[in-house]
C-alpha positions as CSV (number, residue, x, y, z in Angstrom):
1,X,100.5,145.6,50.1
2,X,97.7,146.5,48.4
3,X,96.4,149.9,48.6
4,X,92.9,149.3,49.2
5,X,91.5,149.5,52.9
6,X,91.1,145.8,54.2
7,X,87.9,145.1,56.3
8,X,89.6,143.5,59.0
9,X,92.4,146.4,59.4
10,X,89.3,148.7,59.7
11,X,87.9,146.4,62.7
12,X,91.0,146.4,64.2
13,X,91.9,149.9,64.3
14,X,88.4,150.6,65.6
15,X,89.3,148.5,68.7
16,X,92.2,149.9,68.7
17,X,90.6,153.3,69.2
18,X,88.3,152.7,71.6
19,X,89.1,153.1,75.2
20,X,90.8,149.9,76.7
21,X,88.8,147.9,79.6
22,X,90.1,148.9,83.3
23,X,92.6,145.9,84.6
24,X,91.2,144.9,88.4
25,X,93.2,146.7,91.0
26,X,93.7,143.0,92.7
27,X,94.9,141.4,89.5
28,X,98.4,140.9,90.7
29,X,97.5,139.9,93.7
30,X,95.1,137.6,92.6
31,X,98.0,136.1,90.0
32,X,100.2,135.5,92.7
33,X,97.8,133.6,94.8
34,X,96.9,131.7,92.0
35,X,100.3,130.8,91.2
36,X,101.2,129.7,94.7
37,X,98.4,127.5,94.5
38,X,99.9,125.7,91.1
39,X,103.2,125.5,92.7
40,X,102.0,123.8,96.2
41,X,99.6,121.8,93.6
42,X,102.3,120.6,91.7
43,X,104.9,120.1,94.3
44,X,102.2,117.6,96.3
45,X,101.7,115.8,93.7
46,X,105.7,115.1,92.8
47,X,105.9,114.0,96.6
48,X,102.8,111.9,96.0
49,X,104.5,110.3,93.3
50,X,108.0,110.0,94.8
51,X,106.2,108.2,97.7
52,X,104.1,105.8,95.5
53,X,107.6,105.1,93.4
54,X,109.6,103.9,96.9
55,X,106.8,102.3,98.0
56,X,106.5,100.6,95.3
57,X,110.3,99.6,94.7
58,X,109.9,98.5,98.5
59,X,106.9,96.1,97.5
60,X,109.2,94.7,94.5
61,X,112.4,94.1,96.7
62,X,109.9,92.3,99.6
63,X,108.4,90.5,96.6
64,X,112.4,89.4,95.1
65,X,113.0,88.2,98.5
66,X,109.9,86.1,99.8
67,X,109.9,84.2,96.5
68,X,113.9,83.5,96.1
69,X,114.0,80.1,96.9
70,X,115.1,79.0,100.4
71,X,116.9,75.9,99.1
72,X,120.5,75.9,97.7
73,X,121.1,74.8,94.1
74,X,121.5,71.0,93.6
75,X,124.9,70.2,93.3
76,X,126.7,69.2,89.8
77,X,126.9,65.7,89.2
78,X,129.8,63.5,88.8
79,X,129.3,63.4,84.9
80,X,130.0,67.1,84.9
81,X,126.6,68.2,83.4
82,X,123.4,69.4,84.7
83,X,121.6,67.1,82.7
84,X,120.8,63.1,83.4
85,X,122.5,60.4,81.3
86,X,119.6,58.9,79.0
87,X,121.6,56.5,77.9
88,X,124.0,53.7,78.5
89,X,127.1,55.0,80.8
């Protein structure tokens, strides 16, 4: 390091040497309120979103039923294929 004085280590240690601001005597308090807040934020909206998810896997399965079709498959003809003859048997 260089020997000569630096301008910004001189601005530092002259806020460094000034008295330090006084913290809020409710500041902890205040923290934890906040942070109960962000936790009961938070675990309303994973519910909210675990709700939507079911609901909407509930929606997809009523959706997979009311369209399967009510019919049964046709049967396999005689010629053993699912296909028609287009030709001459």
């Amino acid at each position: 390091m260089s020997p000569l004085r630096n301008r910004r280590d001189d601005e530092v240690r002259r806020l460094l040497d000034t008295p330090h601001p006084a913290v809020p005597v409710d500041l902890a308090t205040r923290a934890v309120l906040r942070g109960r807040r962000i936790v009961r934020r938070r675990r309303i909206e994973h519910t909210v979103l675990w709700v939507l998810l079911a609901a909407a896997a509930v929606a997809g399965i009523v959706l997979a039923v009311l369209a399967w079709p009510d019919h049964p498959a046709p049967d396999v003809p005689a010629t053993g294929t699912w296909w028609p003859q287009t030709g001459p048997n």
